[in-house]
TIRO-2110 file (N, C-alpha, C; in Angstrom, 1 decimal):
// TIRO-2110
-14.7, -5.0, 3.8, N, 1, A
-13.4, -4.4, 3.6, CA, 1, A
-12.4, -5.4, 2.9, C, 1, A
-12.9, -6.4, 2.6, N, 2, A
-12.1, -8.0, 2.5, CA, 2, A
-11.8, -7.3, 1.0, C, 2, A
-12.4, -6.7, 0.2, N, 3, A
-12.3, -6.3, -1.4, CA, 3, A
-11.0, -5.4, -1.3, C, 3, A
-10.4, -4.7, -0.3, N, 4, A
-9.6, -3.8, -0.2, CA, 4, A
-8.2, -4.5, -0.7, C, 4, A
-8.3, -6.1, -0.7, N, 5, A
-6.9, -6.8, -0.6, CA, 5, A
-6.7, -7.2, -2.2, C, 5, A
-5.6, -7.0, -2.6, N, 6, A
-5.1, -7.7, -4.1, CA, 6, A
-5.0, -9.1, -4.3, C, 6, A
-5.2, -9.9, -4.8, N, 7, A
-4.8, -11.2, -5.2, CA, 7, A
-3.1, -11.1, -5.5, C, 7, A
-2.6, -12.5, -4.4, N, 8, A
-1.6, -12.4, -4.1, CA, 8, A
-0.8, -13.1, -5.1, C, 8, A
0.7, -12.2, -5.5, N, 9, A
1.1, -13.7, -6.5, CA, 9, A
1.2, -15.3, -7.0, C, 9, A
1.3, -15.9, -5.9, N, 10, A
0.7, -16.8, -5.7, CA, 10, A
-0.3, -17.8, -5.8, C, 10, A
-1.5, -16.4, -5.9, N, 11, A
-2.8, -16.7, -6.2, CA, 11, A
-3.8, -17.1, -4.9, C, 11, A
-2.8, -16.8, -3.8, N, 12, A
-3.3, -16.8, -2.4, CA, 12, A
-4.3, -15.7, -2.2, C, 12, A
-6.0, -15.8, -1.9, N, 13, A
-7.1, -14.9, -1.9, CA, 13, A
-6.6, -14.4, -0.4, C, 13, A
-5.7, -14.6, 0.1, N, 14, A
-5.8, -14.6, 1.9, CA, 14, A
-5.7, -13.0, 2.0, C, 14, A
-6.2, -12.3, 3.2, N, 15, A
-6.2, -10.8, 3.0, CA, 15, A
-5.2, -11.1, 4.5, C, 15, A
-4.8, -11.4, 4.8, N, 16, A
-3.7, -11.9, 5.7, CA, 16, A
-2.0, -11.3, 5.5, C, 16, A
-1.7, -10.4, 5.8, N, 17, A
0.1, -10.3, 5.7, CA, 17, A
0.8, -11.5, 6.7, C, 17, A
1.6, -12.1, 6.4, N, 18, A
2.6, -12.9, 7.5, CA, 18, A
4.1, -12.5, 7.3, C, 18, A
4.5, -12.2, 8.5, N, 19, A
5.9, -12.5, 8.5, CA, 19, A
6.6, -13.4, 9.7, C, 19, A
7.1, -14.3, 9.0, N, 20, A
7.2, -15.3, 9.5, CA, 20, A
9.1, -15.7, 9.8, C, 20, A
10.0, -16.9, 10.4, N, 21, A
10.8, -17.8, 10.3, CA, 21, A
10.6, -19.1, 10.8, C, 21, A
11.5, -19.6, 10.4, N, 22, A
11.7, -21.1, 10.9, CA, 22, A
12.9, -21.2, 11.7, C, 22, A
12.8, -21.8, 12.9, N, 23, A
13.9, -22.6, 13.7, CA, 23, A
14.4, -21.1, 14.6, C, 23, A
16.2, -21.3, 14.6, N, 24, A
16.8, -20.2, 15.6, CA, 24, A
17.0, -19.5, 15.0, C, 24, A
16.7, -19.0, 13.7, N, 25, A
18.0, -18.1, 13.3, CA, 25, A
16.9, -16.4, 13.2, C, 25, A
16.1, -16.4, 13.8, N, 26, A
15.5, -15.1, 14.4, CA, 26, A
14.8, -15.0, 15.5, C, 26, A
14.8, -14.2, 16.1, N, 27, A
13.5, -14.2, 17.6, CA, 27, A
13.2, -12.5, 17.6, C, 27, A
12.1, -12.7, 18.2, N, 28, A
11.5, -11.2, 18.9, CA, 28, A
12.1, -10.6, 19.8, C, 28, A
12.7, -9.4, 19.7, N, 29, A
13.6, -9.0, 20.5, CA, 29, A
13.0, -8.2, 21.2, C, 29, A
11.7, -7.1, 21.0, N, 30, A
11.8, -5.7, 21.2, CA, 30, A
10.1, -5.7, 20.3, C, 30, A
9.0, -5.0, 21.3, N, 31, A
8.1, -4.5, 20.0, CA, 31, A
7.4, -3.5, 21.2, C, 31, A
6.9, -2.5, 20.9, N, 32, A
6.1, -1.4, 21.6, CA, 32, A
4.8, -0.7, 20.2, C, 32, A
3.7, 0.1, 21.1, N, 33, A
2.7, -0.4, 20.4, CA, 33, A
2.3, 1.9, 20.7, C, 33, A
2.0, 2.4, 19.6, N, 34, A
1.2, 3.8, 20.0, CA, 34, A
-0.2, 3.6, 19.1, C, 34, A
-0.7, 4.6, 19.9, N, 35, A
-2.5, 5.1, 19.3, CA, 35, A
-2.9, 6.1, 19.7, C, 35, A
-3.4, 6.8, 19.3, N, 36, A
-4.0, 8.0, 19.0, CA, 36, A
-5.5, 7.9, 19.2, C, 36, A
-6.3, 9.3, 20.0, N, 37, A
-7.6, 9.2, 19.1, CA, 37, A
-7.9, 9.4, 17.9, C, 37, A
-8.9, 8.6, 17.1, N, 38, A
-9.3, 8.7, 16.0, CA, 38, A
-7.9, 8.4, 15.0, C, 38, A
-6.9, 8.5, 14.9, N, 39, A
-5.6, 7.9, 14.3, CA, 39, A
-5.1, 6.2, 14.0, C, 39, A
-4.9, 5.7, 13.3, N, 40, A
-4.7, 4.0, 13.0, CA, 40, A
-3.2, 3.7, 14.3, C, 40, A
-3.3, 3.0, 14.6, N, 41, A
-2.5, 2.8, 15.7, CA, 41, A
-1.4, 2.3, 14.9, C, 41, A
0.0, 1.9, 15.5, N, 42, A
1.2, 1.8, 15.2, CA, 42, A
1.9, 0.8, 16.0, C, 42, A
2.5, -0.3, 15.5, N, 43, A
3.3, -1.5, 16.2, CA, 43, A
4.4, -1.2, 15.5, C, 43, A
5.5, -1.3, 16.0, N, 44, A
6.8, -1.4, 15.9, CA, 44, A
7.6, -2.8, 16.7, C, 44, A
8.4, -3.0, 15.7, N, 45, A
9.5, -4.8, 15.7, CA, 45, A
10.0, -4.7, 15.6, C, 45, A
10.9, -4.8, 16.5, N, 46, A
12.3, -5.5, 16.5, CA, 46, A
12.6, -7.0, 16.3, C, 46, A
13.3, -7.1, 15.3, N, 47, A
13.8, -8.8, 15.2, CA, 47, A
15.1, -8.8, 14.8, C, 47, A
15.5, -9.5, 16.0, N, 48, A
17.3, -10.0, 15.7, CA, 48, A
17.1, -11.3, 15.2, C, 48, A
18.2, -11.2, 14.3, N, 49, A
18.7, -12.3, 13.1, CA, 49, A
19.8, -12.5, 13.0, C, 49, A
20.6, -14.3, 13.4, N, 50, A
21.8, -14.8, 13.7, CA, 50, A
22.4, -15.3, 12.1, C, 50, A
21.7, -14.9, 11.2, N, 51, A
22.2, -15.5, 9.9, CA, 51, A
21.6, -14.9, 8.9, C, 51, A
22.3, -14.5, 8.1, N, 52, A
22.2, -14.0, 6.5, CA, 52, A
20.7, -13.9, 6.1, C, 52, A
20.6, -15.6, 6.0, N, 53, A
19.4, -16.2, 5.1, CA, 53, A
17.9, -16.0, 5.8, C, 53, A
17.9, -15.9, 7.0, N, 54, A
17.0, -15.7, 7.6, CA, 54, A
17.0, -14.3, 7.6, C, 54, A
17.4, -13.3, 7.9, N, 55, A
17.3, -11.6, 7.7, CA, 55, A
16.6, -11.5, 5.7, C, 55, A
17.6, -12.5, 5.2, N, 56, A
17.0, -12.6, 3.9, CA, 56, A
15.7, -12.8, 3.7, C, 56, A
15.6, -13.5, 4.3, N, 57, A
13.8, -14.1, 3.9, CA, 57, A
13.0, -12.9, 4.7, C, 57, A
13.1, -12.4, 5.9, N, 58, A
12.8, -11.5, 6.5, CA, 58, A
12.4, -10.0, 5.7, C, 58, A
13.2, -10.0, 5.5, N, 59, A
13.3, -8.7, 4.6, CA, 59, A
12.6, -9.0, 3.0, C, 59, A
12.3, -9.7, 2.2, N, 60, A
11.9, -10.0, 1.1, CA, 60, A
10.2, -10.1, 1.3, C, 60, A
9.9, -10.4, 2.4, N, 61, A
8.6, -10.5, 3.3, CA, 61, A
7.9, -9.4, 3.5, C, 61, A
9.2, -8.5, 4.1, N, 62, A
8.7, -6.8, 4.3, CA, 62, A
8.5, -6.5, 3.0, C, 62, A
9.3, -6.8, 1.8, N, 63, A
9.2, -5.6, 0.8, CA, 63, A
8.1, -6.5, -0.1, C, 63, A
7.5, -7.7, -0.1, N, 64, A
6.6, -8.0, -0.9, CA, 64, A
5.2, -7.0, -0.2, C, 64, A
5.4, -7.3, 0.8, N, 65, A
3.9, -6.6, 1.4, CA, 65, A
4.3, -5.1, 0.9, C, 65, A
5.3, -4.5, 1.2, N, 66, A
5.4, -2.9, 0.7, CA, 66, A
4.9, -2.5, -1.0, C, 66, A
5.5, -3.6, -1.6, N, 67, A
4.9, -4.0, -3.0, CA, 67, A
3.3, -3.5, -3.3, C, 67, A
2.4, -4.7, -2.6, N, 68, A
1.0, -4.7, -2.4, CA, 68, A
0.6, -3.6, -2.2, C, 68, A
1.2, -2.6, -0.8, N, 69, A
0.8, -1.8, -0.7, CA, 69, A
0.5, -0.4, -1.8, C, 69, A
2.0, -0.4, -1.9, N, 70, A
2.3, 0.6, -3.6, CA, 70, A
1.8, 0.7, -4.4, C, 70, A
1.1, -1.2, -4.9, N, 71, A
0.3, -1.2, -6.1, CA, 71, A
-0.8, -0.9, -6.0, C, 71, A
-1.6, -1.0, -5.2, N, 72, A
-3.0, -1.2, -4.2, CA, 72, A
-3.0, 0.6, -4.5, C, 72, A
-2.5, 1.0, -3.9, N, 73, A
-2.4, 3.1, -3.8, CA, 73, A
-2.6, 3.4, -5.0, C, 73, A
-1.4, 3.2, -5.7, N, 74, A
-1.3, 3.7, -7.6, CA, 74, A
-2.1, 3.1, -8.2, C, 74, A
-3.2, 2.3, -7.8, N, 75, A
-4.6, 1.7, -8.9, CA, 75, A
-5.5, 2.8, -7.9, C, 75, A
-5.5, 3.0, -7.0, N, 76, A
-6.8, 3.7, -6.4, CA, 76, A
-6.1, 5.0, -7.1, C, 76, A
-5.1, 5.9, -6.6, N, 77, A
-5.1, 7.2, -7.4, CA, 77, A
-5.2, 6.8, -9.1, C, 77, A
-5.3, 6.1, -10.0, N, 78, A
-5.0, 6.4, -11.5, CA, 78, A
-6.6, 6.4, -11.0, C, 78, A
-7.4, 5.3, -11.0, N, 79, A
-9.3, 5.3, -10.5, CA, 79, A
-9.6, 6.8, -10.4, C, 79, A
-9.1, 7.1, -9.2, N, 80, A
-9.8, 8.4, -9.0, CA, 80, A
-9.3, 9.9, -9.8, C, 80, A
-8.2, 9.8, -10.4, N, 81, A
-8.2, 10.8, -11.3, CA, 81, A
-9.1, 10.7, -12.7, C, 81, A
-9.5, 9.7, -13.1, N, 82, A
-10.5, 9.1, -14.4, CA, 82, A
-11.5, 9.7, -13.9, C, 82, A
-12.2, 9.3, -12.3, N, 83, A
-13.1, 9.9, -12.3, CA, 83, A
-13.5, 11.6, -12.0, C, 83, A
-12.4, 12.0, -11.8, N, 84, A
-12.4, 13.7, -11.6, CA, 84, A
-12.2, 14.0, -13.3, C, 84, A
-11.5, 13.6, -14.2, N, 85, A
-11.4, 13.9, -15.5, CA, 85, A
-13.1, 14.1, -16.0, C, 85, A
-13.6, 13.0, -15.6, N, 86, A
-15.3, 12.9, -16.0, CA, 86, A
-16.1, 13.7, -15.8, C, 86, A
-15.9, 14.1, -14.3, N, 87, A
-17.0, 14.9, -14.1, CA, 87, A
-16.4, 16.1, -14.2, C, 87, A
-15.2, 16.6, -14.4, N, 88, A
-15.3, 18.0, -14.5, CA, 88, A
-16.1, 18.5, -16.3, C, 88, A
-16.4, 19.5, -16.3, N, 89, A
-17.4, 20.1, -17.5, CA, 89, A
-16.1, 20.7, -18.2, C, 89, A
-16.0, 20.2, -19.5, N, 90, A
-15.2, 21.1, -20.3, CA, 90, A
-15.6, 22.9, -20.6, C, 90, A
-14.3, 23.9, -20.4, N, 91, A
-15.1, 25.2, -20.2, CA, 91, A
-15.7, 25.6, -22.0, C, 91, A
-16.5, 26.7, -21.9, N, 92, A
-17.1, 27.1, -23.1, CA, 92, A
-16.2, 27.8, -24.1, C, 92, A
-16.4, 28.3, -24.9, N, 93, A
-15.1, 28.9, -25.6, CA, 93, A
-15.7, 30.3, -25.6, C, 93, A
-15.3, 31.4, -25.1, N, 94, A
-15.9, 32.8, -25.5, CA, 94, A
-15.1, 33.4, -26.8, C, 94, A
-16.4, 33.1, -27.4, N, 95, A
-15.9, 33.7, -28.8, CA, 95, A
-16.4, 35.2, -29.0, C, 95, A
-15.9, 35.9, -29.9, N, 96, A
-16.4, 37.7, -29.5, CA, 96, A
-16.8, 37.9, -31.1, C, 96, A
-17.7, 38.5, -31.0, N, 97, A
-18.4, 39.3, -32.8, CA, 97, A
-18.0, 40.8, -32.7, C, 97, A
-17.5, 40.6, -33.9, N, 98, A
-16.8, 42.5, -34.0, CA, 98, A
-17.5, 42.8, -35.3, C, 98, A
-18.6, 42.7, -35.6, N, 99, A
-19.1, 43.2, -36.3, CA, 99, A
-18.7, 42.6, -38.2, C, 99, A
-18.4, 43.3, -39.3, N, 100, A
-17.9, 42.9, -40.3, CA, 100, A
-16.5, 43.1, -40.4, C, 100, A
-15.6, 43.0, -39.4, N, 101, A
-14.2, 42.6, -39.2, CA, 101, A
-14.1, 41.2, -40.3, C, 101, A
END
């Protein structure tokens, strides 16, 4: 499944998301966890943030991985419409003979 991951700006091969800070200026406030049978399970975070810069970085973190995700989807759908263009059979043309018309 490791192929599933994009090569990261960076150039980082890591199939690893982080979101990360340094020092005080965020903590874990809050996280609760659902699952389903047969359904991908769900983690939800809360993180409070005492300063600008750190919600900054926070957030730039979320939306790079949202990025990946976006691009990663829109290269699998353009793929799979190429290959439904392919295999569908162009239809025949019904042409009709009316005699010496």
């Amino acid at each position: 499944m490791a192929d599933d991951f994009d090569e990261d700006a960076d150039r980082d091969l890591s199939a690893y998301r982080m979101i990360s800070w340094r020092g005080n200026g965020a903590r874990l406030k809050n996280y609760t966890t659902a699952t389903k049978m047969g359904a991908p399970g769900i983690i939800k975070i809360e993180i409070e943030t005492f300063d600008t810069y750190t919600m900054d970085d926070l957030i730039r973190d979320l939306k790079q991985i949202e990025d990946r995700q976006k691009k990663a989807a829109q290269a699998k759908k353009t793929t799979s419409k190429v290959v439904k263009k392919i295999q569908k059979p162009t239809p025949l043309l019904q042409l009709t003979y009316r005699g010496g018309e």
